[in-house]
C-alpha positions as CSV (number, residue, x, y, z in Angstrom):
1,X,0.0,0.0,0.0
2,X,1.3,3.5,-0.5
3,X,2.9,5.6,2.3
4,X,1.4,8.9,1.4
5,X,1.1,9.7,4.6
6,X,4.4,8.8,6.2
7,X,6.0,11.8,8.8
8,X,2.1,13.5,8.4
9,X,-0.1,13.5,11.2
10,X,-3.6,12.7,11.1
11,X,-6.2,13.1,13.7
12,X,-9.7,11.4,13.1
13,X,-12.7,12.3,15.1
14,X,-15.7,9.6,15.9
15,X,-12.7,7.0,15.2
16,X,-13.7,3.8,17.4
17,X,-16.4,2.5,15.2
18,X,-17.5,2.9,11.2
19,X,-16.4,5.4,8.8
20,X,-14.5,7.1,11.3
21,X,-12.7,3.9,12.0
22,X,-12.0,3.0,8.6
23,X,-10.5,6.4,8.0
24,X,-7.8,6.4,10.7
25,X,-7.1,2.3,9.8
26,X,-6.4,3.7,6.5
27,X,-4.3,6.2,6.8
28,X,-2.3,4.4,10.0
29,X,-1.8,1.7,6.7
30,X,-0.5,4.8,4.8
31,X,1.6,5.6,7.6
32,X,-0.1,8.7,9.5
33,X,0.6,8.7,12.9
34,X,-2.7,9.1,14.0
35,X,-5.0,10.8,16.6
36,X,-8.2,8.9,17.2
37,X,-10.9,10.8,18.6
38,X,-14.2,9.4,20.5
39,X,-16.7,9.9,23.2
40,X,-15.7,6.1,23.8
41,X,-12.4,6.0,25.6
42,X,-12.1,2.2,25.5
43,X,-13.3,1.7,22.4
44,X,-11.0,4.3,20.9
45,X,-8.2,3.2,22.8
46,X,-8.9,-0.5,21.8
47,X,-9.3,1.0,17.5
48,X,-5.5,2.7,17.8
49,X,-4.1,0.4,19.7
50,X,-5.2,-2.3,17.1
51,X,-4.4,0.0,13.8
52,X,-1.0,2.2,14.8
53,X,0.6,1.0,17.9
54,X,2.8,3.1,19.1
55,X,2.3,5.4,16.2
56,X,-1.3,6.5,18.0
57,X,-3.1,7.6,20.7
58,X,-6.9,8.0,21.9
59,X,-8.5,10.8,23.3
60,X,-12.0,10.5,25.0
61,X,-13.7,13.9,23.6
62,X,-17.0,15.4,23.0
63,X,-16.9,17.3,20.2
64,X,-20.1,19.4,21.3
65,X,-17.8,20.8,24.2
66,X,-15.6,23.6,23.1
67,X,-13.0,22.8,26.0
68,X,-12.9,19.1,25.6
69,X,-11.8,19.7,21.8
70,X,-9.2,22.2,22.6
71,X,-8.0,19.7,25.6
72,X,-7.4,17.2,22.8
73,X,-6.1,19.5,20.5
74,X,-3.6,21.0,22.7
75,X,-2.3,17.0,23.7
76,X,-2.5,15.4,20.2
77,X,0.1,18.6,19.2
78,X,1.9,18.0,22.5
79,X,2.3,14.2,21.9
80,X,3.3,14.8,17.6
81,X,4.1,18.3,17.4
82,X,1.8,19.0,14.3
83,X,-1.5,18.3,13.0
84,X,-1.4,17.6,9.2
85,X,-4.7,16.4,8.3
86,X,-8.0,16.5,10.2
87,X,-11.0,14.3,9.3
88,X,-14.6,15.1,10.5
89,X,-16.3,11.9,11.3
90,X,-18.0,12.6,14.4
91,X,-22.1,12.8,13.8
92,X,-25.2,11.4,15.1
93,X,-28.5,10.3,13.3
94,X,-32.1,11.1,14.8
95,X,-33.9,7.4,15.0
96,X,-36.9,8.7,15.7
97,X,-39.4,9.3,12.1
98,X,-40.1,13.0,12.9
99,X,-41.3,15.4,10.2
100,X,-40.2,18.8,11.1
101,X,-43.0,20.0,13.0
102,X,-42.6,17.3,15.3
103,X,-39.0,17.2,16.1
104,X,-38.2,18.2,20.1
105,X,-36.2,21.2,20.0
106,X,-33.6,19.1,22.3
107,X,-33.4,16.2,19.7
108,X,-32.7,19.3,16.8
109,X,-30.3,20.7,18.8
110,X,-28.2,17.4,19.8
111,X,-27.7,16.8,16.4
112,X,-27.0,20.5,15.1
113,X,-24.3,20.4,18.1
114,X,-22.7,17.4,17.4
115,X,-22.7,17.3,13.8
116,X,-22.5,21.4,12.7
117,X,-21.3,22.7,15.9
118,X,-18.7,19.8,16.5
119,X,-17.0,20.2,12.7
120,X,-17.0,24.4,13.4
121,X,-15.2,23.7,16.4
122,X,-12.6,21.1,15.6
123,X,-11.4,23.1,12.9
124,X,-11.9,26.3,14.8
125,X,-9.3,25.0,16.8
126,X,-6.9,22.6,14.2
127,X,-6.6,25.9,11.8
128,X,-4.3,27.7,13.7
129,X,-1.7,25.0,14.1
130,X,-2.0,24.2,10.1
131,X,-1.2,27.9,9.7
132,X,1.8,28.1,11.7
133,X,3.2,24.8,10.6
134,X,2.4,26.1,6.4
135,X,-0.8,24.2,5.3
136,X,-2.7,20.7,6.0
137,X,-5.7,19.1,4.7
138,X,-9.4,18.5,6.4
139,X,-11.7,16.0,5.0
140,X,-15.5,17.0,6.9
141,X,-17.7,13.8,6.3
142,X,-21.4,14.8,4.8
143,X,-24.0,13.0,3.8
144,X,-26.1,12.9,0.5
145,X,-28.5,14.4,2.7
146,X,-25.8,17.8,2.7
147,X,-27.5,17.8,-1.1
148,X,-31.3,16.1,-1.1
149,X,-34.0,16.2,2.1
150,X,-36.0,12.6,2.6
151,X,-39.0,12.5,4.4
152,X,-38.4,12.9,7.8
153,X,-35.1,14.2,7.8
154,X,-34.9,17.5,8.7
155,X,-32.6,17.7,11.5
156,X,-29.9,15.5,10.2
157,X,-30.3,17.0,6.6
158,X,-30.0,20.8,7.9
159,X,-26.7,19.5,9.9
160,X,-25.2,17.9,6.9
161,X,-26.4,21.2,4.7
162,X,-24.4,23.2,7.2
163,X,-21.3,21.2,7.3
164,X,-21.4,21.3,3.2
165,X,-21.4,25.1,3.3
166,X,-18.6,25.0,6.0
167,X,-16.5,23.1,4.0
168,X,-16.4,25.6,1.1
169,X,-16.4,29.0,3.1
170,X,-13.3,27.1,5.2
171,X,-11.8,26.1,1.1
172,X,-12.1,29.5,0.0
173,X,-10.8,31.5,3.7
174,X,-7.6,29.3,3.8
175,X,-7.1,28.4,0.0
176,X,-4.0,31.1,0.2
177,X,-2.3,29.6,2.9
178,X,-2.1,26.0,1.9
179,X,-4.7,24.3,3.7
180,X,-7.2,22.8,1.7
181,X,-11.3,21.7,2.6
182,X,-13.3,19.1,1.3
183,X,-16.3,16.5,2.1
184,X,-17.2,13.5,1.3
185,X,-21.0,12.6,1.5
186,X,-21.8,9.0,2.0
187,X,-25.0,7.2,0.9
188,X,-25.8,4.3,2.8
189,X,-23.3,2.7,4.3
190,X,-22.6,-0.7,5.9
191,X,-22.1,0.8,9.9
192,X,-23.1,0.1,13.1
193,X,-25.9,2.7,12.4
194,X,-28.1,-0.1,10.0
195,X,-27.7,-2.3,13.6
196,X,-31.4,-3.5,14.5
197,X,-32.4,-3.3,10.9
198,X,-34.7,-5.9,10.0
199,X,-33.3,-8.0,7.2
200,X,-37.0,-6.8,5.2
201,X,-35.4,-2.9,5.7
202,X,-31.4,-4.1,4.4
203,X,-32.6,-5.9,1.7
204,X,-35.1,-3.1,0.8
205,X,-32.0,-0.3,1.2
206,X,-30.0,-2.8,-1.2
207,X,-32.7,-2.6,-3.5
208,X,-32.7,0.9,-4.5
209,X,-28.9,1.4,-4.8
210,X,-28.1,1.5,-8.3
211,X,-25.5,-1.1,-7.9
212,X,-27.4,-3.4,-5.4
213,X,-25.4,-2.9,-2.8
214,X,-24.4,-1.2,0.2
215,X,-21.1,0.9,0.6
216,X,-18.7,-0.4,2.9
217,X,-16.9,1.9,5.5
218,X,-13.3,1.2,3.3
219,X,-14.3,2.5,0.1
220,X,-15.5,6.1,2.2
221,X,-11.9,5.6,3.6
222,X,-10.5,5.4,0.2
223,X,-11.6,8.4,-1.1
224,X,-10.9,10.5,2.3
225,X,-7.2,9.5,2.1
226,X,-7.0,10.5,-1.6
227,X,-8.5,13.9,-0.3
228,X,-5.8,13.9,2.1
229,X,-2.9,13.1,0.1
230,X,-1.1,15.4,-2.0
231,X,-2.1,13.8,-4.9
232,X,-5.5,16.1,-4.7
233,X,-3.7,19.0,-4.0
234,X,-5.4,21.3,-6.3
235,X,-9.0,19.7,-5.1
236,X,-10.4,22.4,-2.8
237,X,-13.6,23.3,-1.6
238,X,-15.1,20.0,-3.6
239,X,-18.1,17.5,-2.5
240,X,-17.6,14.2,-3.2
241,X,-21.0,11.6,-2.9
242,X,-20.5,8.2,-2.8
243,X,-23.4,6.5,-2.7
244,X,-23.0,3.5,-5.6
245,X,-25.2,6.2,-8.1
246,X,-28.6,6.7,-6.4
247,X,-28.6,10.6,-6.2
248,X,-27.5,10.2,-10.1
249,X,-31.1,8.8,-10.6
250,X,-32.8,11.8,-8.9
């Protein structure tokens, strides 16, 4: 596999289980040292233990508190001295079938928080460590729901909208001083989150995917590292769905 990512830093936020995952076991491969990120402390310590070794550590961090993320921030540049490429994984789903009149303003804004809120934050707070040290690279993960609303999702799809418009103000602000933005907006994807799905709902989410398939949490991680790398170093501000073609249908 290549080492794109050898004497580069990465740190990964919601890192212990599914995309997130994925992402930092990818670029550990590529050989990141890595910064794994989750409310989970032994789950996240278990993920970087398994994936880097020595060449990682886990930080237990909410990304909804502003303090927690600069506590993490502040060690994972202690522990590597830089912080070369941030990815935004962290995010939560609402289970519940609300339409928008019905969500609880609690529910709208735990997702707002963790999802909007938590990306604004992180890189509120990695930005000025890739401007001292020249430039880096931050992958936020989206959704197709970042371009198309589904019945029912209106407090995930406005957090996803939000990060999508993040992305590009943060691609245009920093273009000049080497760091570049993107996201990468999954369709369905094979995670933890489709756990309790009947097989009637899998086979039904199969289905309507173009290919007939779900994505699997790799092939996201395969596109975020090739944002990351310097072989997309003229990709900026860009949103990238991988979904296997159903948004291509309408």
């Amino acid at each position: 596999m290549n080492q794109r990512f050898d004497n580069k830093v990465a740190l990964v936020t919601g890192a212990a289980s599914g995309i997130g995952l994925a992402v930092l076991t990818r670029l550990a491969q590529e050989g990141a040292r890595v910064v794994g990120i989750d409310r989970d402390q032994e789950k996240v310590s278990d993920a970087v233990r398994a994936v880097a070794g020595d060449n990682g550590i886990a930080l237990s961090c909410d990304v909804s508190s502003e303090s927690a993320i600069e506590e993490a921030v502040t060690a994972a540049v202690a522990h590597f001295g830089s912080i070369d490429v941030l990815v935004n994984s962290a995010g939560i789903v609402n289970r519940e079938k609300w339409k928008l009149h019905e969500v609880p303003v609690a529910d709208w804004d735990a997702i707002q928080t963790v999802n909007a809120r938590g990306a604004f934050l992180m890189m509120r707070s990695v930005i000025p460590h890739m401007l001292a040290q020249g430039g880096g690279a931050i992958v936020n993960i989206g959704s197709v729901g970042s371009f198309r609303a589904t019945v029912t999702s209106s407090a995930y799809a406005t957090s996803k909208g939000a990060v999508l418009m993040m992305t590009r103000a943060a691609a245009v602000d920093y273009a000049r001083d080497n760091i570049r933005t993107n996201i990468v907006c999954p369709g369905t994807i094979r995670t933890a989150l489709l756990d309790g799905s009947t097989p009637e709902v899998l086979a039904m989410l199969e289905a309507r995917a173009p290919q007939g398939r779900l994505g699997e949490p790799e092939e996201v991680a395969s596109l975020v590292a090739f944002l990351a790398s310097d072989e997309a170093r003229h990709i900026n501000g860009g949103s990238y769905i991988i979904d296997g073609g159903r948004c291509a249908g309408g």
